[in-house]
TORPA-4810 file (N, C-alpha, C, O; in nm, 3 decimals):
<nodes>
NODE_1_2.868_1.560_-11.543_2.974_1.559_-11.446_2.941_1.651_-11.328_2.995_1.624_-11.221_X
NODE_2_2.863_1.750_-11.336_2.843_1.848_-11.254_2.746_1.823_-11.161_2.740_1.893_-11.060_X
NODE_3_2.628_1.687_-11.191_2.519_1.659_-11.091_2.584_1.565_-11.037_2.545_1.548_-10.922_X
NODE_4_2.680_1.482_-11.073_2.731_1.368_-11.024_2.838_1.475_-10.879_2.815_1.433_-10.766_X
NODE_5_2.910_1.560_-10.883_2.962_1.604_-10.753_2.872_1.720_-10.680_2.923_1.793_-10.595_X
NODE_6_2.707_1.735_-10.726_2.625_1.764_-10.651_2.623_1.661_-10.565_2.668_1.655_-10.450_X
NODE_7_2.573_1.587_-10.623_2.528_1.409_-10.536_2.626_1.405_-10.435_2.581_1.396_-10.321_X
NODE_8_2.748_1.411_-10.447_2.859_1.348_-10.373_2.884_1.449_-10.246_2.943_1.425_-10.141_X
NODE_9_2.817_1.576_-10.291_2.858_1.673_-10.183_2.716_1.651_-10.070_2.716_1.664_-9.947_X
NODE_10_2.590_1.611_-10.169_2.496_1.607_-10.054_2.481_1.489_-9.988_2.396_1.505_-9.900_X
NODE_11_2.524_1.375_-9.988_2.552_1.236_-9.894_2.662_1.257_-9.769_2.672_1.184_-9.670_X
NODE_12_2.743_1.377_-9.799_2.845_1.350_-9.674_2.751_1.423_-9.567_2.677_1.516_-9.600_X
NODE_13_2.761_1.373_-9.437_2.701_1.394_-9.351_2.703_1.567_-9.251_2.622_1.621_-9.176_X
NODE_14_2.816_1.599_-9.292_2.876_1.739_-9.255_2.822_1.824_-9.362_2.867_1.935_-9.332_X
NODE_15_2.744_1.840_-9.479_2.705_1.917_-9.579_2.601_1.982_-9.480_2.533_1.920_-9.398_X
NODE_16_2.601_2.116_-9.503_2.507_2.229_-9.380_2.344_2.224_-9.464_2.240_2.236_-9.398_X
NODE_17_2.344_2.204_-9.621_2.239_2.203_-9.650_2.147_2.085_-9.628_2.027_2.106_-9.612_X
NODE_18_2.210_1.924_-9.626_2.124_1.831_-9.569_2.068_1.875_-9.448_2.124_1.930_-9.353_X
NODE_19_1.933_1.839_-9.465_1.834_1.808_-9.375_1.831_1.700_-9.282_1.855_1.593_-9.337_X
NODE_20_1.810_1.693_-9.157_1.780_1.596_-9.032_1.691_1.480_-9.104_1.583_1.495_-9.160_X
NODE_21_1.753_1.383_-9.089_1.622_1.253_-9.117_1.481_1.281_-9.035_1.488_1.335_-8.925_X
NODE_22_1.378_1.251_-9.080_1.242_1.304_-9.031_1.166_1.188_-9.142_1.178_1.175_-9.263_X
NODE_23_1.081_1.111_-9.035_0.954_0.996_-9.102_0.853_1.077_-9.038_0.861_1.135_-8.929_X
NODE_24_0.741_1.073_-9.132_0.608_1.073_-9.064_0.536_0.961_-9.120_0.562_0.910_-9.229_X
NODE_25_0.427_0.918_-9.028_0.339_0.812_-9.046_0.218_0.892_-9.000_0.204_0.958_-8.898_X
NODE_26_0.120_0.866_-9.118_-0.014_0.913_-9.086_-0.126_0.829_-9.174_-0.098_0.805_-9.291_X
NODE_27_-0.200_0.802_-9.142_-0.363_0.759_-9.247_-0.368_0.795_-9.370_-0.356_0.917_-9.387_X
NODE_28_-0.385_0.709_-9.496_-0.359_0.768_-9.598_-0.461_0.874_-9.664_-0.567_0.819_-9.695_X
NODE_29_-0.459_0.966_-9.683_-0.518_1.107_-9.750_-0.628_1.047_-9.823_-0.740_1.097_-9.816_X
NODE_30_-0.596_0.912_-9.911_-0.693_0.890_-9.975_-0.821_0.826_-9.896_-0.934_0.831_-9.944_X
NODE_31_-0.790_0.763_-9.764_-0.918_0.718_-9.707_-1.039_0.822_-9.655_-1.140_0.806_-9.586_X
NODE_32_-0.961_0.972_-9.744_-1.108_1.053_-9.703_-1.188_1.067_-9.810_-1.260_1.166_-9.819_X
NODE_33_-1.187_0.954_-9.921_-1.263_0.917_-10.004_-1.365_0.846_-9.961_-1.482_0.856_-9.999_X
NODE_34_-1.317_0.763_-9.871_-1.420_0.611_-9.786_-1.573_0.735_-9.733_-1.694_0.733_-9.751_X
NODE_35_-1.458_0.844_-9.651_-1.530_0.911_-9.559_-1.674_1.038_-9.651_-1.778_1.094_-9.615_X
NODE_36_-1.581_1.028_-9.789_-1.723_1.112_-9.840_-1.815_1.001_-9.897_-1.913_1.054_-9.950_X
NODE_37_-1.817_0.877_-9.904_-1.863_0.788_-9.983_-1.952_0.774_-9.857_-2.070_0.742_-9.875_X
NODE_38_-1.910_0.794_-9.737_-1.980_0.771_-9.593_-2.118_0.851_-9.568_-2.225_0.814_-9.519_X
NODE_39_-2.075_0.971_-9.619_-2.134_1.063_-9.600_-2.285_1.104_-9.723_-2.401_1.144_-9.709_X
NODE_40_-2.215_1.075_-9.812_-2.318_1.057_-9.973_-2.399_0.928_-9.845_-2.503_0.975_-9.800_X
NODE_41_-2.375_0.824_-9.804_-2.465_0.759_-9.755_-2.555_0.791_-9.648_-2.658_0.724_-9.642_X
NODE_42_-2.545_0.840_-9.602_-2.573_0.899_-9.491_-2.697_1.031_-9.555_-2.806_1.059_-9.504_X
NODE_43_-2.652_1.074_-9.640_-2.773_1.183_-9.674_-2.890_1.125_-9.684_-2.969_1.153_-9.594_X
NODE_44_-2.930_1.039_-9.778_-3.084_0.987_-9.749_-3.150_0.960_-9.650_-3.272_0.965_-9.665_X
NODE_45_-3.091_0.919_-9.500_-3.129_0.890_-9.387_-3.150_1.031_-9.277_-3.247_1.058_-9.205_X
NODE_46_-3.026_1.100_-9.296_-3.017_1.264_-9.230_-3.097_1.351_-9.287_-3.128_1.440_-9.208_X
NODE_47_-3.147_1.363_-9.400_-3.285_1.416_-9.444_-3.367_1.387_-9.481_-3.418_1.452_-9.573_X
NODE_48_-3.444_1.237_-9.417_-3.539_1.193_-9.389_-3.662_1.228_-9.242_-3.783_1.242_-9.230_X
NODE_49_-3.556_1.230_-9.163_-3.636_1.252_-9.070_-3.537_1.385_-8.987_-3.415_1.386_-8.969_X
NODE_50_-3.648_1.498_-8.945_-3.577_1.612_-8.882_-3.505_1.547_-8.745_-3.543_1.450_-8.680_X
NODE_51_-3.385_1.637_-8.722_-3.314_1.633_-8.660_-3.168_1.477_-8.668_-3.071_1.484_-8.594_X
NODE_52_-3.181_1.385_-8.742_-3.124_1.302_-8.825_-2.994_1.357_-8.888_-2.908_1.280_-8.930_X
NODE_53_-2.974_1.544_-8.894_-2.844_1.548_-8.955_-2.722_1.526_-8.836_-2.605_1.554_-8.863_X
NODE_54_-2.754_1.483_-8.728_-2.657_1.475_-8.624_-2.557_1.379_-8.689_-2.437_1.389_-8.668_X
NODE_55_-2.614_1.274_-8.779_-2.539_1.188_-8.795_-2.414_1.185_-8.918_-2.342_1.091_-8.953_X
NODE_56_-2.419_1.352_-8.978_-2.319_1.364_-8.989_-2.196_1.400_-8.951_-2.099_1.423_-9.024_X
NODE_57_-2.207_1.405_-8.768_-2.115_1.396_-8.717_-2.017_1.346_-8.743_-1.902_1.390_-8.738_X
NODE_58_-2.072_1.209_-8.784_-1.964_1.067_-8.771_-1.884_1.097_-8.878_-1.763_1.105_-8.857_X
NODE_59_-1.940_1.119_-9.020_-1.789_1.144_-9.100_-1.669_1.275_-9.106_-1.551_1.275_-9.142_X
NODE_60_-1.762_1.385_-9.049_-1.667_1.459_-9.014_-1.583_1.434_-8.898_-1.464_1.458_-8.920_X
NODE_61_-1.605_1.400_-8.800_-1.504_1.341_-8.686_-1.443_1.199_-8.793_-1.330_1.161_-8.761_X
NODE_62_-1.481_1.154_-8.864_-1.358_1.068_-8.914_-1.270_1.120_-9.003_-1.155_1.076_-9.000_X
NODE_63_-1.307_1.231_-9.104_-1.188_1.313_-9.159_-1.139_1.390_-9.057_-1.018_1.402_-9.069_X
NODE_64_-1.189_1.456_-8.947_-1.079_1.538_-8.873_-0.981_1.422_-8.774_-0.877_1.470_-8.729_X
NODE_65_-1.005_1.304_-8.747_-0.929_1.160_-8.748_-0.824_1.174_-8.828_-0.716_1.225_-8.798_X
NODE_66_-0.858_1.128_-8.935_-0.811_1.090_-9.061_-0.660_1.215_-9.133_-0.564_1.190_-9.206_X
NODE_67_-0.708_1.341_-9.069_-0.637_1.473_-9.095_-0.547_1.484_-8.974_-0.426_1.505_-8.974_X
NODE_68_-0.621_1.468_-8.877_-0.510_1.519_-8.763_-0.420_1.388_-8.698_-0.314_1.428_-8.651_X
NODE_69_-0.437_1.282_-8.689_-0.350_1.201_-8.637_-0.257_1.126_-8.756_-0.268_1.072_-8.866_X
NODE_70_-0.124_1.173_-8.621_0.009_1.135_-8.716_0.104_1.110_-8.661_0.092_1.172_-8.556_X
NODE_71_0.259_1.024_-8.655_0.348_1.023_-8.582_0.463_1.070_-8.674_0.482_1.040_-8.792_X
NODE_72_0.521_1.135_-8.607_0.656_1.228_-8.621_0.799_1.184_-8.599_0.840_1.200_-8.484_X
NODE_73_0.869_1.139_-8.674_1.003_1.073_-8.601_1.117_1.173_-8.651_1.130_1.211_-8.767_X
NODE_74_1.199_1.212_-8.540_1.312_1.280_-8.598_1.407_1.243_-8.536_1.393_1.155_-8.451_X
NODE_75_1.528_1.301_-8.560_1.657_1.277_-8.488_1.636_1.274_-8.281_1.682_1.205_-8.190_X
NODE_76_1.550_1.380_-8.291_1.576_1.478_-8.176_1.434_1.364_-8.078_1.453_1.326_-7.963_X
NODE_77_1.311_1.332_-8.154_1.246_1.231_-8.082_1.131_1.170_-8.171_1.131_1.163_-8.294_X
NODE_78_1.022_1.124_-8.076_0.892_1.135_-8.172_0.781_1.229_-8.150_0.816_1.302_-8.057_X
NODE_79_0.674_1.259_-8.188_0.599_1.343_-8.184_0.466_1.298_-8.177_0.419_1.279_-8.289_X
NODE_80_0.398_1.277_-8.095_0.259_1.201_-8.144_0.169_1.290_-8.142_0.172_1.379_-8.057_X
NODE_81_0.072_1.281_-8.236_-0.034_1.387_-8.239_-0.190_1.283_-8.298_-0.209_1.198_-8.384_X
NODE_82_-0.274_1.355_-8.189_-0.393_1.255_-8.180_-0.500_1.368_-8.228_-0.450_1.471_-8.273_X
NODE_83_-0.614_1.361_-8.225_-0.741_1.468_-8.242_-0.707_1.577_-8.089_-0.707_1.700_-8.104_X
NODE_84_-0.677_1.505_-7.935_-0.741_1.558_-7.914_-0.576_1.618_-7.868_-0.605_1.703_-7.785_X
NODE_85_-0.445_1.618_-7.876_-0.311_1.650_-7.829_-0.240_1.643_-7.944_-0.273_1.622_-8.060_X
NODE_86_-0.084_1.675_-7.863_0.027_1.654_-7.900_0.138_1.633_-7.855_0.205_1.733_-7.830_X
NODE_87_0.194_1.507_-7.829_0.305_1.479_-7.683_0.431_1.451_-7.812_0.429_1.409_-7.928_X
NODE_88_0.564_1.514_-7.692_0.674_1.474_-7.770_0.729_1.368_-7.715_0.709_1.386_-7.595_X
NODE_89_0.788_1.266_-7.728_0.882_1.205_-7.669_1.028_1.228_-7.697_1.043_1.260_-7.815_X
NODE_90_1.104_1.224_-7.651_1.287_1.219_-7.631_1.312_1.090_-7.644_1.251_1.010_-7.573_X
NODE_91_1.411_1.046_-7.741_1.456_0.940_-7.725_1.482_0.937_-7.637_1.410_0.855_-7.579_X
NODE_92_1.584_1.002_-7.543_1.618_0.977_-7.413_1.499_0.934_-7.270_1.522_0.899_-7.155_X
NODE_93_1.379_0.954_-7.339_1.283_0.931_-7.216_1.228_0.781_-7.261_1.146_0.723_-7.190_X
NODE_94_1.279_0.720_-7.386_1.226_0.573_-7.408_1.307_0.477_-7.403_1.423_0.494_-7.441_X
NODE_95_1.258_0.342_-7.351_1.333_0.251_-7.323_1.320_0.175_-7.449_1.435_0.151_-7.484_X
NODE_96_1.247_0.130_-7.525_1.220_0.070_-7.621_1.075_0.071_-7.667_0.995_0.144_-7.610_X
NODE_97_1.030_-0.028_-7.793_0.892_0.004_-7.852_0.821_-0.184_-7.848_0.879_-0.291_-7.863_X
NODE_98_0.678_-0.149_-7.822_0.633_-0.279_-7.763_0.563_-0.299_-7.927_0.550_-0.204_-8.004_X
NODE_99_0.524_-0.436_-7.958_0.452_-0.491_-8.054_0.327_-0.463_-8.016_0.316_-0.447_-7.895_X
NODE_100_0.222_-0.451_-8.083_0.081_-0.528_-8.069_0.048_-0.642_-8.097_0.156_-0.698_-8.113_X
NODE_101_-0.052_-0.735_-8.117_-0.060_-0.822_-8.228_-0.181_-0.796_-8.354_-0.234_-0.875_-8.433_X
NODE_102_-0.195_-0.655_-8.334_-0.274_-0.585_-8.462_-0.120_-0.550_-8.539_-0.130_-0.460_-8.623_X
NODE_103_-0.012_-0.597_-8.527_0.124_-0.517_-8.603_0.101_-0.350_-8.552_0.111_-0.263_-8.639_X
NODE_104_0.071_-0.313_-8.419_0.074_-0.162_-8.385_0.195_-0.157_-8.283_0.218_-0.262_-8.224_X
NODE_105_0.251_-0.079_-8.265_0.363_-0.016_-8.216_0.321_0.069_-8.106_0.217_0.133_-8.122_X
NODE_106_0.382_0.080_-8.002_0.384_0.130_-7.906_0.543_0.165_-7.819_0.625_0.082_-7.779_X
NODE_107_0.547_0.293_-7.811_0.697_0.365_-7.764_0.651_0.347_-7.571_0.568_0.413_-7.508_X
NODE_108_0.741_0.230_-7.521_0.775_0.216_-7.364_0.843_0.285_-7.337_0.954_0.269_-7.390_X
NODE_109_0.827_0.403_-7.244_0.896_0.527_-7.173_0.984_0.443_-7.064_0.949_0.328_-7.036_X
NODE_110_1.109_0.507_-6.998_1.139_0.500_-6.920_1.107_0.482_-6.758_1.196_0.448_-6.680_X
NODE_111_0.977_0.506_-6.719_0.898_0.492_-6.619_0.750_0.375_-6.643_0.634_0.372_-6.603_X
NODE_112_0.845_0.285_-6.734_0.736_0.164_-6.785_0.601_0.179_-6.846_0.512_0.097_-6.868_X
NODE_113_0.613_0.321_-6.867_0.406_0.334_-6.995_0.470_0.347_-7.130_0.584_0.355_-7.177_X
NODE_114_0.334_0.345_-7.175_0.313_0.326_-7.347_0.264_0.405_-7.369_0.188_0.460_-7.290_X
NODE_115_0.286_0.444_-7.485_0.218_0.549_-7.586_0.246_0.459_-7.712_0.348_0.409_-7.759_X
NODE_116_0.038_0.455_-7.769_0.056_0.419_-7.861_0.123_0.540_-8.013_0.088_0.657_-8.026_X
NODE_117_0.218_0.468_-8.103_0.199_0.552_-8.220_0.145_0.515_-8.311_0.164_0.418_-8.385_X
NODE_118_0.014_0.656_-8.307_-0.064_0.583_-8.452_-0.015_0.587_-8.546_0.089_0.653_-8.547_X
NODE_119_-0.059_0.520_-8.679_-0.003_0.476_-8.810_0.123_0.445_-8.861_0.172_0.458_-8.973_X
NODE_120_0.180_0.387_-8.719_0.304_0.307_-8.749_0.283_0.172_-8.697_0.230_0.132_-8.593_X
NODE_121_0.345_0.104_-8.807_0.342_-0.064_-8.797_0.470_-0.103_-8.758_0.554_-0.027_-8.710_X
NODE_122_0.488_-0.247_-8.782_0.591_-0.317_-8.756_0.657_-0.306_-8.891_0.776_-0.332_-8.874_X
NODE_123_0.640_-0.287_-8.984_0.684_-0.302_-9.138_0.794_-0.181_-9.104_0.912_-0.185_-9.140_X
NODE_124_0.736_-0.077_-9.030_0.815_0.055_-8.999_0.917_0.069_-8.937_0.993_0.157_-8.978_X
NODE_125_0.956_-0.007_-8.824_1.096_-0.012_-8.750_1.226_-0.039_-8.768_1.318_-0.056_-8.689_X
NODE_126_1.217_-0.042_-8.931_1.366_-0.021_-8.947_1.406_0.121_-9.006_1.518_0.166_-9.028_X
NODE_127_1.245_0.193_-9.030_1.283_0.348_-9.071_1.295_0.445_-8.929_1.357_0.551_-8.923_X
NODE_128_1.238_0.396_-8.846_1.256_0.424_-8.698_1.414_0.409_-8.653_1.493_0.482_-8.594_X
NODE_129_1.417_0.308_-8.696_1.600_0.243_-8.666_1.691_0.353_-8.676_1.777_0.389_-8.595_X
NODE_130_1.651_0.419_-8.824_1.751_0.494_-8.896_1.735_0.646_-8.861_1.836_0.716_-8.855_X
NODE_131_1.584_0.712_-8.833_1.545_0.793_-8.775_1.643_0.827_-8.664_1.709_0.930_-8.654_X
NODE_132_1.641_0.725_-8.585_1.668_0.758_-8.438_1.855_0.763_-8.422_1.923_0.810_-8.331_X
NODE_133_1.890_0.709_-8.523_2.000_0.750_-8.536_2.065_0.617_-8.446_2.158_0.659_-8.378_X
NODE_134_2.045_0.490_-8.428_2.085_0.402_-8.388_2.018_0.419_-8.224_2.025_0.314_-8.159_X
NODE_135_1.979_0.494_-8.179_1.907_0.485_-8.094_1.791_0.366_-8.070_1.792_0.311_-7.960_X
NODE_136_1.701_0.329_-8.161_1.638_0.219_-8.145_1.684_0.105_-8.203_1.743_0.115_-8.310_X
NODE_137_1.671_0.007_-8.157_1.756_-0.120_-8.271_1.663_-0.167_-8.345_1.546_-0.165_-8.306_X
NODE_138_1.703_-0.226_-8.480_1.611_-0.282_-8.574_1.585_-0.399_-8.529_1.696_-0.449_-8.511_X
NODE_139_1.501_-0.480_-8.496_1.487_-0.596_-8.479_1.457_-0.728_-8.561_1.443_-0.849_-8.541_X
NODE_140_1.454_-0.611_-8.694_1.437_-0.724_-8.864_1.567_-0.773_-8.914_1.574_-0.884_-8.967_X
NODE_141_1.670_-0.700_-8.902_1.764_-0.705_-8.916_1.776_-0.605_-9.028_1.895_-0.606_-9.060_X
NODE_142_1.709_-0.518_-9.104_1.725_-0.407_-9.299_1.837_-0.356_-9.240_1.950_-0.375_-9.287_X
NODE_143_1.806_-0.270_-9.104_1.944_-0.169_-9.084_2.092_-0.239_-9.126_2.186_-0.202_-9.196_X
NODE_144_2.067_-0.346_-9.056_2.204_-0.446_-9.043_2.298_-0.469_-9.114_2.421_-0.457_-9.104_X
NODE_145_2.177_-0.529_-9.243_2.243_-0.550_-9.344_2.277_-0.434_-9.405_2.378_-0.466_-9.467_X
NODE_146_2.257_-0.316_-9.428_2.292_-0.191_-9.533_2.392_-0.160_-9.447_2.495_-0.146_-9.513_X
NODE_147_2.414_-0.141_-9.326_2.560_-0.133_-9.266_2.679_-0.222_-9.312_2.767_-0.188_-9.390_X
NODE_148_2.668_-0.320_-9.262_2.794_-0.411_-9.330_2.770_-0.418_-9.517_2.816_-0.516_-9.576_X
NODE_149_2.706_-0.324_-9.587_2.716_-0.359_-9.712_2.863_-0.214_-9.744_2.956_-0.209_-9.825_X
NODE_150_2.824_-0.137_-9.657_2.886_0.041_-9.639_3.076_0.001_-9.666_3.159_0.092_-9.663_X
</nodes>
């Protein structure tokens, strides 16, 4: 009886201890498996011939890829973070979000540019929906329906 009016106290929206809705989308952790499997390959060739270890550049710039780029969604905006930045956007500075036809997403600012966000798809915009606090519209319709179910 006692977890059941925990529960009930942390769904109302006025409870001071809930937390702000917040998505992140990033590359999954495990594809820095690909990147050591990259790298085990790469040794026979990089110490074959001197000066050849340059080419382990490539998998470390793909785990620091792989580590540092991510998109941030909160109440307040999004956050994009690439290798080589970190830009915020304001909902208030976006007009809406463009498709790709790779299923990539892109946030249209108010002064008509794009910013792509990496590792968000189209599968994603109805957690965006809810993120933004009705600020973006779902265009699948998930939000829709869990509203009129309320």
């Amino acid at each position: 009886m006692h977890h059941q009016r925990v529960a009930e106290a942390a769904e109302t929206p006025e409870s001071p201890d809930r937390e702000p809705p917040k998505a992140v989308f990033r590359v999954p952790g495990t594809a820095l498996l690909a990147v050591a499997v990259l790298a085990l390959c790469v040794s026979p060739v990089a110490w074959s011939v001197p000066g050849l270890q340059a080419l382990y550049l490539i998998p470390i710039g793909l785990a620091v890829w792989i580590v540092r780029t991510r998109t941030t969604a909160t109440a307040e905006g999004i956050t994009v973070r690439t290798v080589s930045g970190r830009r915020e956007l304001p909902w208030s500075d976006m007009k809406g979000l463009a498709l790709t036809e790779r299923s990539g997403v892109h946030a249209v600012l108010t002064d008509d540019t794009t910013v792509a966000l990496p590792a968000v798809r189209t599968r994603h915009l109805p957690v965006l929906s809810l993120v933004s606090g009705g600020r973006l519209a779902d265009p699948s319709g998930v939000t829709d329906e869990q509203n009129t179910e309320d």
